[in-house]
C-alpha positions in Angstrom: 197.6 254.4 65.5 200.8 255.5 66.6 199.7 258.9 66.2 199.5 261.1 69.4 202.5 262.4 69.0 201.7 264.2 65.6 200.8 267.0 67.5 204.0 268.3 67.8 204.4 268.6 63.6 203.8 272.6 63.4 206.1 272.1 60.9 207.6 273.8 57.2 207.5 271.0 54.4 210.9 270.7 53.2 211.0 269.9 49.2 214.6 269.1 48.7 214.2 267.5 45.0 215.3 270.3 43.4 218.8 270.0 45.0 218.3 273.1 47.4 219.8 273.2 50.6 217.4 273.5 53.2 217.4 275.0 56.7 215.2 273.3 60.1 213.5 275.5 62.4 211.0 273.3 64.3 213.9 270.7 65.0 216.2 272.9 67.2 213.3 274.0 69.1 213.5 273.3 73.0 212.6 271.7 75.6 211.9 269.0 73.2 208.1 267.5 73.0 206.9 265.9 76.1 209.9 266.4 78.3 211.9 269.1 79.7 215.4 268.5 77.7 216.7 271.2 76.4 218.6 270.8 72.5 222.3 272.0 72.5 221.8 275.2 70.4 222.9 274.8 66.9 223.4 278.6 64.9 221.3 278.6 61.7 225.0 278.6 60.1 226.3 275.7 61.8 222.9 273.4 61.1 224.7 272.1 57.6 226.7 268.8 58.2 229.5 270.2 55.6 230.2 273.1 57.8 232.9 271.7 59.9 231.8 272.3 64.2 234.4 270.2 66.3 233.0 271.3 69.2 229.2 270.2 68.7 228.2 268.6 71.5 224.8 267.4 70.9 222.4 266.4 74.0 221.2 262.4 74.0 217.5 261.5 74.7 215.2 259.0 73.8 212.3 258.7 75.4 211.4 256.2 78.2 207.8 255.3 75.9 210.9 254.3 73.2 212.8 252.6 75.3 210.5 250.3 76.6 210.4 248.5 73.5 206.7 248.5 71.7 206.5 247.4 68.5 206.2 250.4 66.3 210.1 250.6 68.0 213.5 249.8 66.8 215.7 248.2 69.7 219.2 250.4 70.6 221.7 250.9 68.1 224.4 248.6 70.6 221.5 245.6 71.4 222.6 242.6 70.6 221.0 240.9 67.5 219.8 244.1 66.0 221.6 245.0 62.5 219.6 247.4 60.9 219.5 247.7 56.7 219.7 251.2 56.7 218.8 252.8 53.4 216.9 250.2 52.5 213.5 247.8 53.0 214.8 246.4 55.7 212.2 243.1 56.4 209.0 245.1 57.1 210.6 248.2 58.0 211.1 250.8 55.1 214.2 252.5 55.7 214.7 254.1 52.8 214.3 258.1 52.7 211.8 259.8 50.5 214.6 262.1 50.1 217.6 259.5 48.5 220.5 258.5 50.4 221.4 259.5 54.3 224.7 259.3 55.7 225.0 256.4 58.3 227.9 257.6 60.9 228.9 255.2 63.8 226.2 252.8 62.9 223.7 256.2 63.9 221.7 257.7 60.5 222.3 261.5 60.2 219.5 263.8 60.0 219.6 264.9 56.0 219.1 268.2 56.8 221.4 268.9 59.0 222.1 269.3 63.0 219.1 269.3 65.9 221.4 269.5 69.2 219.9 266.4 70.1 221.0 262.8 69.4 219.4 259.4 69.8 215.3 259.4 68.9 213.7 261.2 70.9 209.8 260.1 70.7 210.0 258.5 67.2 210.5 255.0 66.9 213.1 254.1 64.4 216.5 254.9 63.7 216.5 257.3 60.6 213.6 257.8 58.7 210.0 257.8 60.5 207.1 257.5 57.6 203.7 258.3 58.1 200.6 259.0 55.3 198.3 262.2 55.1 195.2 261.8 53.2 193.4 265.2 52.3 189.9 264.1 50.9 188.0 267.0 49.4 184.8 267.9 48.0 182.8 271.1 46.5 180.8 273.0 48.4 177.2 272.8 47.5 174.2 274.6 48.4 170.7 272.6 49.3 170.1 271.9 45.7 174.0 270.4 44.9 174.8 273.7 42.7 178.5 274.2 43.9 178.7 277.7 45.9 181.6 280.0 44.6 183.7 282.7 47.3 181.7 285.6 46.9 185.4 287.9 46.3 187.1 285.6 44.0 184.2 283.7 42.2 186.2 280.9 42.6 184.6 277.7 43.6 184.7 276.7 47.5 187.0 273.4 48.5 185.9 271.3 51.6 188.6 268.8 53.1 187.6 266.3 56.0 189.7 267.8 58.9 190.0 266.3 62.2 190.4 268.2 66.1 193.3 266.1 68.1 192.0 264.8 71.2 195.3 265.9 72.1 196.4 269.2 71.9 192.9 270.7 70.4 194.0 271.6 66.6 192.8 271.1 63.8 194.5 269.0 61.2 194.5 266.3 58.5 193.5 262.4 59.4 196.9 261.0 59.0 199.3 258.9 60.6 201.9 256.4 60.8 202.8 254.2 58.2 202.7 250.5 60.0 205.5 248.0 59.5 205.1 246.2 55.9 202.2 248.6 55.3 201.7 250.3 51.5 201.7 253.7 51.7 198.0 253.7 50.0 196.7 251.4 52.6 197.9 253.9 55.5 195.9 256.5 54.3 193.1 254.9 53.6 193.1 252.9 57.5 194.1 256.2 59.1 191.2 258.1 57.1 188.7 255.4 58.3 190.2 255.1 61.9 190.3 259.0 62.5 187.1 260.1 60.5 184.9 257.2 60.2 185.4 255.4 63.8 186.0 252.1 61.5 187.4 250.2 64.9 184.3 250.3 66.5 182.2 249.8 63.8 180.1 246.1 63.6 181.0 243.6 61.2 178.6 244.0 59.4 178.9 248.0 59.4 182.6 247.7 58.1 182.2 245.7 55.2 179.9 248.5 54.0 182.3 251.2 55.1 185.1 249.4 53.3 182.8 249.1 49.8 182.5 252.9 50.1 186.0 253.7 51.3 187.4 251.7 48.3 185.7 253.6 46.1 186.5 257.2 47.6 190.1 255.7 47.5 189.9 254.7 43.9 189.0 257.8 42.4 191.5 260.4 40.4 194.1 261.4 42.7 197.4 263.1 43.1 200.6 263.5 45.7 200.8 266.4 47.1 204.3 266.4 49.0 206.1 263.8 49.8 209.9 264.1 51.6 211.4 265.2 55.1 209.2 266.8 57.5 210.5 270.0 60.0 209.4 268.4 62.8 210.3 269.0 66.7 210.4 265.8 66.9 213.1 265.2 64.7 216.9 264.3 66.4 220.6 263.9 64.4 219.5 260.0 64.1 215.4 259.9 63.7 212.9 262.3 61.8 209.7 262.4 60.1 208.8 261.6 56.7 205.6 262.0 54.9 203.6 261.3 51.7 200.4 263.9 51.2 197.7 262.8 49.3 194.6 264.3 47.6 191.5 262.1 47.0 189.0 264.4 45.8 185.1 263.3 45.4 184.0 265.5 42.6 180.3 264.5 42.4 180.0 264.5 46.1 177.9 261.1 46.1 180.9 258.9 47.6 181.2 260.9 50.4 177.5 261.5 51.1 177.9 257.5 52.1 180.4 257.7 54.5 178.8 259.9 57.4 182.1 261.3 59.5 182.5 260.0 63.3 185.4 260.7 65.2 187.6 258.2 66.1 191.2 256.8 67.7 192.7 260.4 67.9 190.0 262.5 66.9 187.8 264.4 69.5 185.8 266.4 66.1 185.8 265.6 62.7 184.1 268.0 60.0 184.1 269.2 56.6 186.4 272.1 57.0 185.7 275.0 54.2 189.7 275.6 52.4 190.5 279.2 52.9 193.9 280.8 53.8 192.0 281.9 56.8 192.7 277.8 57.9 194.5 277.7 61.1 196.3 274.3 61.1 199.6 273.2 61.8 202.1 275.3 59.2 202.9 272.4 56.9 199.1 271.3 57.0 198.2 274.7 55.5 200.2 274.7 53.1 199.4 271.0 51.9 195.9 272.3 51.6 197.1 275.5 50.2 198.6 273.1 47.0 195.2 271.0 46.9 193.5 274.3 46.6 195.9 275.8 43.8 195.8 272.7 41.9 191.7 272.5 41.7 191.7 276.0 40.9 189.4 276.6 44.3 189.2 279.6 46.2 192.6 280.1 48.5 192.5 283.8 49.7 191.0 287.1 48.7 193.9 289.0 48.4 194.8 289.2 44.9 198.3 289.6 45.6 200.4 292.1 44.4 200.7 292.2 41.3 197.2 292.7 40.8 197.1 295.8 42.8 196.3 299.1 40.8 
């Protein structure tokens, strides 16, 4: 998968359904990923397009791997014989925004957000939006006679997810990945869960069928979307950024799971079940997907009662 460069998405999810304006942080941040360019620096109050900046002078970079043309890639704006649909399915290629309309501006997209200091795409692929899938698959923690074990503070019940360690920059984080041309959203998660946590590319035929019986089946059960929308990524450029859909497949019984041993695969150097606790150090906007999985199952999340609670 198109993945190794998820690395870089330390990021803040960005919910902008309820109209809000919202600032980036990861996306001005320099030199940008895998390269020593260095963003023009945008103030936090110059970031929103409406605020008028005739002098921004954004840098332009795309990256050479971009350039060269692979097929997760769109061609340059100027080639001849490419006339993208923005805003919508364009062919294969989804170019619609989880996030409603974006401005198109000299045949470029505009960042909805706002300004990165940086034009062009950077590392991602295609002009505007960038889509990619992250399936959180959870469980109960059990004990060795499958009685669920509760956090000894809270009394709540304990949350496992399948969590994976990048081969490339060592943290821990959730199996996802990018969404392939013509690709449904449900069938990138479930081929990035298989390829990251289950090693389903170098499994036998025979293995996969059987891997697939059991994968359907984890993938069939009640689920619900976590997040979907614009991801603060320092990836992101005034032209390309990352969208994602977060989903929660949760194996209540446990028995679906306990047929799919984990093995680490494509851009996994570790998979494990990973206890949920606030304590989780994962990339920011990984936390805090898990930290809505956990909330919405009523499992444990952290010991501190908060505030309010306090006497």
């Amino acid at each position: 998968s198109n993945s190794s460069a998820n690395c870089w998405s330390r990021l803040h999810p960005v919910n902008m359904f309820n109209n809000v304006k919202f600032y980036h942080s990861k996306a001005l941040t320099s030199p940008y990923p895998g390269s020593h360019v260095e963003r023009s620096q945008v103030p936090e109050g110059k970031v929103d397009w409406l605020i008028e900046w005739k002098d921004y002078n954004p840098v332009e970079y795309t990256a050479k791997s971009v350039l060269a043309g692979p097929n997760w890639a769109d061609p340059q704006i100027n080639d001849k014989g490419f006339s993208p649909k923005f805003n919508e399915r364009d062919g294969e290629v989804e170019r619609k925004s989880l996030n409603g309309l974006y401005v198109v501006e000299n045949g470029r997209p505009r960042n909805p957000v706002g300004r990165t200091g940086l034009t062009g795409r950077g590392l991602l692929g295609r002009w505007g939006p960038n889509h990619a899938a992250d399936p959180i698959i959870t469980r109960w923690k059990r004990d060795g006679s499958g009685n669920k074990i509760a956090h000894p503070v809270t009394g709540k019940d304990i949350l496992q997810f399948v969590a994976i360690k990048r081969r490339d920059c060592g943290e821990w984080a959730i199996p996802g990945g990018m969404v392939d041309p013509g690709e449904k959203i449900s069938a990138t998660l479930k081929r990035e869960f298989g390829e990251e946590a289950l090693n389903s590319l170098q499994k036998s035929p025979e293995d996969k069928v059987e891997l697939e019986k059991h994968l359907h089946k984890l993938f069939s059960q009640e689920h619900f979307e976590v997040y979907r929308g614009y991801v603060d990524d320092p990836r992101n450029t005034d032209n390309a950024w990352m969208e994602t859909e977060a989903v929660n497949y949760h194996d209540e019984t446990g028995e679906t799971m306990d047929n799919l041993p984990l093995e680490a695969g494509d851009d996994a150097g570790v998979v494990k079940w990973v206890d949920i606790s606030e304590k989780l150090k994962l990339y920011a906007s990984h936390s805090y997907f898990i930290k809505l999985v956990a909330e919405k199952r009523g499992a444990h999340w952290s010991e501190d009662p908060g505030p309010e609670c306090r006497e």
